[in-house]
N, C-alpha and C positions, 0 to 999 in steps of 0.2 A: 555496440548499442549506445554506452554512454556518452562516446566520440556524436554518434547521431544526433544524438537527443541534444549535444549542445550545440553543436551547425543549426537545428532547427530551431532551436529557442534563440543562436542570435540574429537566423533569419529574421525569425516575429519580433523581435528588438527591432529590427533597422528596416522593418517593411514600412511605417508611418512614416519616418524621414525619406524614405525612396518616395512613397506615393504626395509627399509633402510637395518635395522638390519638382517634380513633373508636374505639378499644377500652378509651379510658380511663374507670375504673379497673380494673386488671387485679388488685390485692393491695390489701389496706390501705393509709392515708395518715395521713401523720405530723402531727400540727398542733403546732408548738411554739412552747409560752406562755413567754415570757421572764421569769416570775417564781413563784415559791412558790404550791403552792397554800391561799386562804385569803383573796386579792386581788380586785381586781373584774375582773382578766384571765380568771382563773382560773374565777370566779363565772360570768360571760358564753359562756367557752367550751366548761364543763362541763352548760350548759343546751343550745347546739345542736348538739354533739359529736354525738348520737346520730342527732338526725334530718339533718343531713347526709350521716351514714355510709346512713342509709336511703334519701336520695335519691339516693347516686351508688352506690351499689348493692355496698361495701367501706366495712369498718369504718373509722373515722376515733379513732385513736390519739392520745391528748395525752401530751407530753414536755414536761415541766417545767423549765427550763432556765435558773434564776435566778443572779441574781450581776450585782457591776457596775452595775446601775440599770439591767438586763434586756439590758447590749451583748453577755453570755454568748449569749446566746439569742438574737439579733441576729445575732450575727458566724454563730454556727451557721447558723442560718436560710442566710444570705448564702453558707453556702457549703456548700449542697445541691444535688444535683441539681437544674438546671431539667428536671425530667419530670413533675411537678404531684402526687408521693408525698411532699413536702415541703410542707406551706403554714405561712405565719406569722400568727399573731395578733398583728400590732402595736397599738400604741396612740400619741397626740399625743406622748408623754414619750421612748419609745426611737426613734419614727422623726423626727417634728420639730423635740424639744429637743433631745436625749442630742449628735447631730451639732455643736450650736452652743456647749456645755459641755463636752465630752469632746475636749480637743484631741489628743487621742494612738490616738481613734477613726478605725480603719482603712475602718469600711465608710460606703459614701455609700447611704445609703437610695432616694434620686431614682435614684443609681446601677445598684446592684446588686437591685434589685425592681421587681417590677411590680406598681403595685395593684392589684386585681381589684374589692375592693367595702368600705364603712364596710357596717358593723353593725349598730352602736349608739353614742349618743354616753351617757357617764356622769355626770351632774350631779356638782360637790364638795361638799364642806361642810366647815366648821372645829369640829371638835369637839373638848371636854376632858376628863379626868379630873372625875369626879362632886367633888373635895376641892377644886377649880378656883372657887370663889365666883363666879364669871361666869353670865351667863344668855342673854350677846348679846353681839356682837363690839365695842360702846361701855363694857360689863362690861370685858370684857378689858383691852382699852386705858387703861381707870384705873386698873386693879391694876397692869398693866403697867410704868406711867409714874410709880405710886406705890414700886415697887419694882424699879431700874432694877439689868439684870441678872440678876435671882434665877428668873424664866421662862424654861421653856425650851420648844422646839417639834419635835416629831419628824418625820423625811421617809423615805422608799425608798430617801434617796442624794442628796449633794452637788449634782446635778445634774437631780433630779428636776424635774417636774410642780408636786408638792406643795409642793418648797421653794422653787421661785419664786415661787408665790401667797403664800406667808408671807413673801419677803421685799420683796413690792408691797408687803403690809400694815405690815410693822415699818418699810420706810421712807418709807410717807403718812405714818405718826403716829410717826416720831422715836422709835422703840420701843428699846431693849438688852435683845435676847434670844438666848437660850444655841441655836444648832442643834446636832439630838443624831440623825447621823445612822444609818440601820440598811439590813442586808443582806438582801438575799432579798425583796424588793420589800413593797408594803402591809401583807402578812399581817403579817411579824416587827413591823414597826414599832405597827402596832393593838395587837397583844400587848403590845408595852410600855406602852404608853398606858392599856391597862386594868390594868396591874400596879400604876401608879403609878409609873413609872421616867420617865414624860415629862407634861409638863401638857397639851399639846394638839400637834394637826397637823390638815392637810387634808390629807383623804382622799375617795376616790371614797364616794357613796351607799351604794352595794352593797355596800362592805368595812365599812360602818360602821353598816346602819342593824339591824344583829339586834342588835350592843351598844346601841343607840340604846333600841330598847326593849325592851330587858334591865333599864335601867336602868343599864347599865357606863360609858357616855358619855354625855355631853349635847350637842346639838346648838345650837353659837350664830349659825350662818348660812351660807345656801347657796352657793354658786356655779351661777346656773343663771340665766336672762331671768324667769323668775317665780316664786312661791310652785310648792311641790312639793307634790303630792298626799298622798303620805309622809309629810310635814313641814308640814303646808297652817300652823301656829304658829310656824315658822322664818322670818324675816325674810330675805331675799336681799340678797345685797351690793350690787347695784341700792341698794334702800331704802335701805342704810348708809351711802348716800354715795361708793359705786363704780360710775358707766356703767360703764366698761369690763368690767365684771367679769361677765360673760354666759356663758363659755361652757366647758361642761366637759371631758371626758377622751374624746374620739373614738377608737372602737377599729375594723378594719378587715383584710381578711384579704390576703395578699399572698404573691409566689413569688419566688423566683429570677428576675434578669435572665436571657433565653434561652429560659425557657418559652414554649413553642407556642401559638401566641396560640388556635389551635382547644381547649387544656387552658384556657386562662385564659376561654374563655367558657363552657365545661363547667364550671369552678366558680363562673364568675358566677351562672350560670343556676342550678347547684344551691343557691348558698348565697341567692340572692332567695327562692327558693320556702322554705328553711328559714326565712327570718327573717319569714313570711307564717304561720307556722304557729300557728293559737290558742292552741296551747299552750306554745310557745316566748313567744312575745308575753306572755302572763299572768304568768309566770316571771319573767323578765325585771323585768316593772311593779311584782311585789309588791318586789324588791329597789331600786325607783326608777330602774330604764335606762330608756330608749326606745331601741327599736327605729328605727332611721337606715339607707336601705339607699341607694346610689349611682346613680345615672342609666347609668352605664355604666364603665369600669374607665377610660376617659379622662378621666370626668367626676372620679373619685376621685382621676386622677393629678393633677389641677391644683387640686384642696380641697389635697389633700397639698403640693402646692409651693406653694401661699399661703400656708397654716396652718406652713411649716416657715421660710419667710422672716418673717411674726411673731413668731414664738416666738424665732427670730434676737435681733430686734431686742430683746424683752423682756430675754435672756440678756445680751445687750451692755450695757444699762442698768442690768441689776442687777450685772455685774460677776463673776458666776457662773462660774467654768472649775472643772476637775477636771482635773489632768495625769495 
């Protein structure tokens, strides 16, 4: 009997959260992008905002929440409700790196989140100002080397994505170059780069490829395993003389530790069916993402703890912290 009575009683515990979850969404849901809009966060999650909101059947609200190399939007996220009217658009840089360069960073992403699903992953590229005499990343490196010091290179933040890939590159080829970092994620930083106020940086595809053929940048080489459809004239760091250098900017949608694990397959399920959508998918392609969506929110939890224990190591070796 006493065996009973305690089945029953955590029956009546856990009946509110079952009947919770099955009515989920009752109001709108908040998606908040950890950076400026104008970035390839931004870009990404202003294409399936809508049809997400259509699949779970409540609008789907972006809040913009930049600052910090996105740990504003980060810590926020982290400390929302787990009822699944909160989700996060993380990416490789605030959930992987930001932890291994931010040492005065409170929140643990492995911690306090649960993935639910990758998205997309976002190819890079290293592009210049058009006054930049370079045409390709072996351009570069002789102007570079011819003029030690006087280059400089723009990031998102001390602790970005971006400026670790620039500083694998400044230190294969022995480079002195100036970093000139900037606030409020991609967007500000592309701004300056087309002002003239910085010679170059890597940037995601999608922040960069409408200046690309504008004419405002120029594009010297990919970060991606092959030639990009986009870019099919752009040589990939592959070719330049970097295996390593394969893989770009994984974006991924994520909740609160606590969520109901019945909410967190209610947004698996709906956000699979959005990133299946011809239209979302097209979108997407002409900006250079691919569409990357996860086997199951377990299978995303253990991309994520591989992908954050590399990035580990890259940060250690380049030396990289931010207090």
């Amino acid at each position: 009997m006493t065996i009973l009575r305690t089945v029953a009683r955590l029956a009546l515990a856990l009946a509110p959260a079952f009947a919770f979850a099955q009515g989920y969404p009752t109001k709108p849901v908040k998606m908040i992008i950890p950076f400026a809009p104008g970035g390839a966060s931004d870009f990404v999650g202003r294409i399936f905002q809508s049809r997400l909101g259509e699949l779970l059947g409540q609008q789907v609200v972006i809040e913009n929440r930049a600052g910090a190399s996105g740990n504003i939007g980060l810590e926020a996220a982290a400390r929302s409700a787990p009822d699944g009217y909160t989700i996060y658009l993380g990416n490789v840089g605030t959930v992987a790196i930001n932890p291994a360069v931010f040492t005065k960073l409170t929140v643990k992403p492995l911690r306090d989140f649960i993935p639910v699903t990758q998205v997309v992953d976002v190819p890079g590229v290293l592009v210049s100002h058009p006054s930049l005499q370079a045409s390709s990343l072996k351009d570069m490196v002789a102007i570079a080397k011819a003029h030690p010091g006087k280059l400089n290179y723009a990031s998102p933040g001390s602790g970005s994505q971006n400026r670790l890939e620039m500083e694998l590159v400044r230190k294969a080829y022995g480079l002195d170059m100036v970093h000139v970092p900037y606030k409020g994620g991609a967007g500000p930083a592309v701004a300056g780069l087309i002002a003239g106020e910085t010679h170059m940086m890597f940037t995601t595809i999608s922040s960069a490829m409408p200046h690309i053929q504008s004419g405002r940048l120029k594009a010297l080489v990919v970060v991606a395993g092959k030639r990009l459809p986009a870019l099919p004239q752009v040589p990939t760091m592959v070719e330049s003389g970097h295996p390593d250098s394969v893989s770009g900017s994984w974006q991924g949608i994520f909740v609160p530790a606590g969520t109901p694990k019945e909410i967190v397959d209610r947004l698996y399920a709906a956000v699979l069916q959005t990133m299946k959508s011809s239209e979302v998918v097209e979108r997407l392609a002409r900006g250079g993402v691919e569409v990357v969506t996860s086997a199951s929110p377990a299978a995303f939890a253990s991309f994520v703890a591989a992908d954050t224990q590399r990035w580990g190591r890259v940060a250690k070796d380049s030396g990289a912290t931010v207090d």
